[in-house]
C-alpha positions as CSV (number, residue, x, y, z in Angstrom):
1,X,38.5,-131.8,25.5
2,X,39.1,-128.7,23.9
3,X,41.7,-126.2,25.3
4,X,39.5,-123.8,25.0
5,X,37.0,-124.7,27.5
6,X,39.9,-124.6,30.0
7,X,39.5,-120.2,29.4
8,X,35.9,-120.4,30.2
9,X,33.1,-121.6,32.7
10,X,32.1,-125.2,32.8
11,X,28.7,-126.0,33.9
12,X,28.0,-128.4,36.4
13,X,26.0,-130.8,33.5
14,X,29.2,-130.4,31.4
15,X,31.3,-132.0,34.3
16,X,28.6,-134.7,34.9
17,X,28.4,-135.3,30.9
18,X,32.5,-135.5,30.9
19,X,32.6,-138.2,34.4
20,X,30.1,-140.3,32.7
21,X,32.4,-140.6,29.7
22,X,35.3,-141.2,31.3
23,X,34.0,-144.0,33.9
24,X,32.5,-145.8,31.0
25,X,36.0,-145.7,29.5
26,X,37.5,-147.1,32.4
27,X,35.8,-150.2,32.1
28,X,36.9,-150.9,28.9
29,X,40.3,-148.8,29.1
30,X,41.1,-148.0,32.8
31,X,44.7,-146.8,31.6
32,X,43.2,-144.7,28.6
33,X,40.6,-143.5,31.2
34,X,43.2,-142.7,33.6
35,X,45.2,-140.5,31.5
36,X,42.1,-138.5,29.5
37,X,41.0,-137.6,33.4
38,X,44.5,-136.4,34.7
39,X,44.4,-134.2,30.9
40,X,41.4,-132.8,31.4
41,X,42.2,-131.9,35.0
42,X,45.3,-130.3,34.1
43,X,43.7,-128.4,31.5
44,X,40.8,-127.0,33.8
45,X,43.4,-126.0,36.2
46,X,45.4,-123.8,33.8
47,X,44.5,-120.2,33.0
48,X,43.9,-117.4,35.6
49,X,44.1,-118.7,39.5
50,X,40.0,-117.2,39.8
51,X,38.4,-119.3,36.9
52,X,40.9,-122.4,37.5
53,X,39.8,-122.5,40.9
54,X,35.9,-122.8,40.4
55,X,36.5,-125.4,37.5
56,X,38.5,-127.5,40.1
57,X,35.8,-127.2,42.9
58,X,32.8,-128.3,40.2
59,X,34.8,-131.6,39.8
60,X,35.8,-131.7,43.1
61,X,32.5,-131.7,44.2
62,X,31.4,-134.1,41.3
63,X,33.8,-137.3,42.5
64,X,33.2,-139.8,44.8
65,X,34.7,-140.7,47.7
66,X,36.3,-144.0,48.4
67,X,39.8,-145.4,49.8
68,X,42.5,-145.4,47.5
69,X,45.3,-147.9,47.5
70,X,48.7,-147.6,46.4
71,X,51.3,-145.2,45.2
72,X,50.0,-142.2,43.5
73,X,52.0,-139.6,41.8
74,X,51.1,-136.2,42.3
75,X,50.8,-133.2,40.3
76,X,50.5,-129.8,42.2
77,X,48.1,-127.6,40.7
78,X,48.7,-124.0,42.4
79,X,46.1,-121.5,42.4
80,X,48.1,-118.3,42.5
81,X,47.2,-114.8,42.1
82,X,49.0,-112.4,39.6
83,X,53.0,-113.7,38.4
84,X,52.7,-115.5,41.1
85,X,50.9,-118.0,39.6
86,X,53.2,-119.0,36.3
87,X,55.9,-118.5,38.7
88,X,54.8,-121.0,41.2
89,X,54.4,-123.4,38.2
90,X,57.2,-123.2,36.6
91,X,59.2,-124.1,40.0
92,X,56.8,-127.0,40.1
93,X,57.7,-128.4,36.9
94,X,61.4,-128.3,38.0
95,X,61.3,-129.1,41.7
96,X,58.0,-130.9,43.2
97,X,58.5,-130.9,47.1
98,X,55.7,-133.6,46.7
99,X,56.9,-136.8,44.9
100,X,53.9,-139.5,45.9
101,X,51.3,-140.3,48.6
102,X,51.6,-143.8,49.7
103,X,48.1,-145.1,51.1
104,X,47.3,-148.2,52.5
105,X,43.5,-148.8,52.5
106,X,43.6,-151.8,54.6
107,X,44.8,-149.7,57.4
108,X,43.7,-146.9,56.6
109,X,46.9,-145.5,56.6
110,X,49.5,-143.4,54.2
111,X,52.2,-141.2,53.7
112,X,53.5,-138.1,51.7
113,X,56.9,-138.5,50.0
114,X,58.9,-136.2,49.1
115,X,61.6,-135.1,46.6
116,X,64.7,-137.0,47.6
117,X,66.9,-133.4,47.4
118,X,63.8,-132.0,50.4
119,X,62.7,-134.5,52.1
120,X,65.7,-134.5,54.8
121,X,65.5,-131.2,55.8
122,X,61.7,-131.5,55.8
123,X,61.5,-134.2,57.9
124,X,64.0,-132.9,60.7
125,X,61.6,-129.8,60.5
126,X,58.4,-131.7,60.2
127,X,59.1,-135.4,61.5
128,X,58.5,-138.6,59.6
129,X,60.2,-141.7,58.7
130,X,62.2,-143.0,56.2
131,X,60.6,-144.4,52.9
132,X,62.3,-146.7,49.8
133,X,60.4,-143.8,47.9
134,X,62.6,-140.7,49.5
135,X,61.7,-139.1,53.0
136,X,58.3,-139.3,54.1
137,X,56.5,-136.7,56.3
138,X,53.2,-135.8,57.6
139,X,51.9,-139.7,57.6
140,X,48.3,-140.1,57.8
141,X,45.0,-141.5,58.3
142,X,42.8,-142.2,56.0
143,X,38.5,-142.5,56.9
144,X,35.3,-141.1,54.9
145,X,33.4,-138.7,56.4
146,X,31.9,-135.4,55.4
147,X,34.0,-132.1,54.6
148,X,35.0,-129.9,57.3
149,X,34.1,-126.7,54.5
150,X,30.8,-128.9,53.6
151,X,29.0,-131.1,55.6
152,X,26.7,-132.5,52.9
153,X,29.6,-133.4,50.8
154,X,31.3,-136.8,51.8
155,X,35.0,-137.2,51.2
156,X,38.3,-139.5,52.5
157,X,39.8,-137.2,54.7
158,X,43.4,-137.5,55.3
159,X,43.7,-136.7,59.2
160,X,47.4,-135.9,59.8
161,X,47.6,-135.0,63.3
162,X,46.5,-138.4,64.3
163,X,49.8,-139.5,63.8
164,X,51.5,-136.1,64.5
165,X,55.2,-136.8,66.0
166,X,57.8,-134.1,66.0
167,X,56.3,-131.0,64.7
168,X,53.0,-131.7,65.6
169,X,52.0,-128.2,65.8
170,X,52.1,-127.8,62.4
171,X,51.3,-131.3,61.2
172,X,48.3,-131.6,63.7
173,X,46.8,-128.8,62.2
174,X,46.7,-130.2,58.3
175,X,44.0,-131.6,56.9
176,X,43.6,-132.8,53.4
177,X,40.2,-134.2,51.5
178,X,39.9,-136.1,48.2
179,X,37.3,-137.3,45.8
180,X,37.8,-140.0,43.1
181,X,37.5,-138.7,39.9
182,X,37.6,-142.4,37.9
183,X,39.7,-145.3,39.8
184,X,42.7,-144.5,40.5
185,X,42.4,-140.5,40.0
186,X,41.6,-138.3,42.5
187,X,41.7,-135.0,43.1
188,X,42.7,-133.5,46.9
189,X,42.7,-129.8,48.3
190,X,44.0,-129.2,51.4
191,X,43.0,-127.2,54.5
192,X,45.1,-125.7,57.5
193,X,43.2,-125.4,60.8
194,X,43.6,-121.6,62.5
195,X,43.8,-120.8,66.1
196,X,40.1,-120.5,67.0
197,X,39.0,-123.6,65.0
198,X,38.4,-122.2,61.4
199,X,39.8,-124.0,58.7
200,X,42.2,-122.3,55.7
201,X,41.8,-123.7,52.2
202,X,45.2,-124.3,50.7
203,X,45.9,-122.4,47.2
204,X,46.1,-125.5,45.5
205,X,44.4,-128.9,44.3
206,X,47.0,-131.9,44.3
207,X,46.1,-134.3,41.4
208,X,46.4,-137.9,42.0
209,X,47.2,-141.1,39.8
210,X,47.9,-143.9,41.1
211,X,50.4,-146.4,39.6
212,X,50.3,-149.6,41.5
C-alpha cells in the first residue's frame, strides 16, 4: 500500500477491498500475509493521532473475532495528541513495557509480558506471576462477546479482573477487545472502566502477530 494513503481517509470499501487481499494471501502465503497486514497497519497508524485513529477503528471494526493461540508480539500504536505523539513513539521503539501476550485458547486463558527491565516493579505494583518470557501481569480471560463501546460488534474480550490478584483495583477495571485482522494478526484497543460504570478508551491500538 502506498504511504500516502496512510495521510488521508480510507473508506470503509477500501479496507474491505484490502482484507479480501490479504486473507486470499494467507492461504497461499500465511507468512507473506502476515507481514503485508502488520505493514499496512503500521502505516494507517502513522501520521496525526485524529486521522490515525479513525483509520485504526475502520479496520478494527472490519476483523473478525475468534480465539487466538500462542505468543504474539506486540507493537504499541499510541494515539497522542500534539509532540506528544512522536514523543510517545520514539520511547516505544526503545523501551516497550509490552513484550508479548501469551493466550491459551483452550482455556481461554492468557497473559501480558513485559519487558524484562519493567516487569518487576510492575508486578509488585500490579500482581502477576512469573513467566520464561519476563514478568507477566494483568493475566486474563479470554471469551467472544459483543463490545462494551458497541453492542452490535462481536469481539474476544480480554476480561482481566477475572483473575485480578493484588492490585485488583486497577487490574479489575481493564478491559481489552480484539479483532482478527488475517490469522494470526489482530488488532486490540483497550478500555478502562470509570467509577459510575462508563468505560475509557485507551489512546492506543496494540498490534498483534503471533509467532507460534
Amino acid at each position: 500500500m502506498p504511504q500516502t494513503q496512510s495521510r488521508r481517509a480510507i473508506t470503509a470499501f477500501e479496507i474491505q477491498e484490502r482484507l479480501t487481499q490479504l486473507r486470499a494471501k494467507a492461504e497461499s502465503e500465511p507468512l507473506a500475509a502476515k507481514d503485508l497486514a502488520c505493514a499496512w497497519i503500521r502505516d494507517l497508524g502513522s501520521g496525526p493521532a485524529a486521522a490515525a485513529s479513525t483509520r485504526l477503528a475502520r479496520v478494527f471494526r472490519a476483523g473478525t473475532a475468534q480465539e487466538i493461540d500462542g505468543t504474539a508480539e506486540v507493537t504499541i500504536i499510541p494515539l497522542l495528541h500534539g509532540q506528544a505523539q512522536p514523543a510517545a513513539r520514539g520511547i516505544l521503539g526503545h523501551l516497550a513495557p509490552l513484550r508479548a501476550k501469551q493466550f491459551d485458547a483452550r482455556n481461554a486463558t492468557g497473559a501480558n509480558i513485559l519487558h524484562p527491565l519493567l516487569g518487576a516493579p510492575l508486578r509488585l505494583l500490579l500482581g502477576g506471576s512469573g513467566h520464561p518470557l519476563g514478568q507477566s501481569t494483568l493475566e486474563f480471560e479470554t471469551r467472544i462477546e459483543p463490545s462494551v463501546t458497541d453492542p452490535n460488534l462481536t469481539v474476544l474480550a480480554l476480561d482481566h479482573g477475572a483473575v485480578a490478584r493484588r492490585g485488583a483495583e486497577l487490574t479489575g477495571r481493564v478491559r481489552d477487545e480484539a479483532t482478527t485482522i488475517v490469522e494470526g494478526v489482530s488488532l486490540l484497543k483497550g478500555y478502562l472502566k470509570l467509577p459510575g460504570g462508563r468505560w475509557l478508551t485507551l489512546p492506543m491500538y496494540e498490534l498483534l502477530r503471533v509467532t507460534d
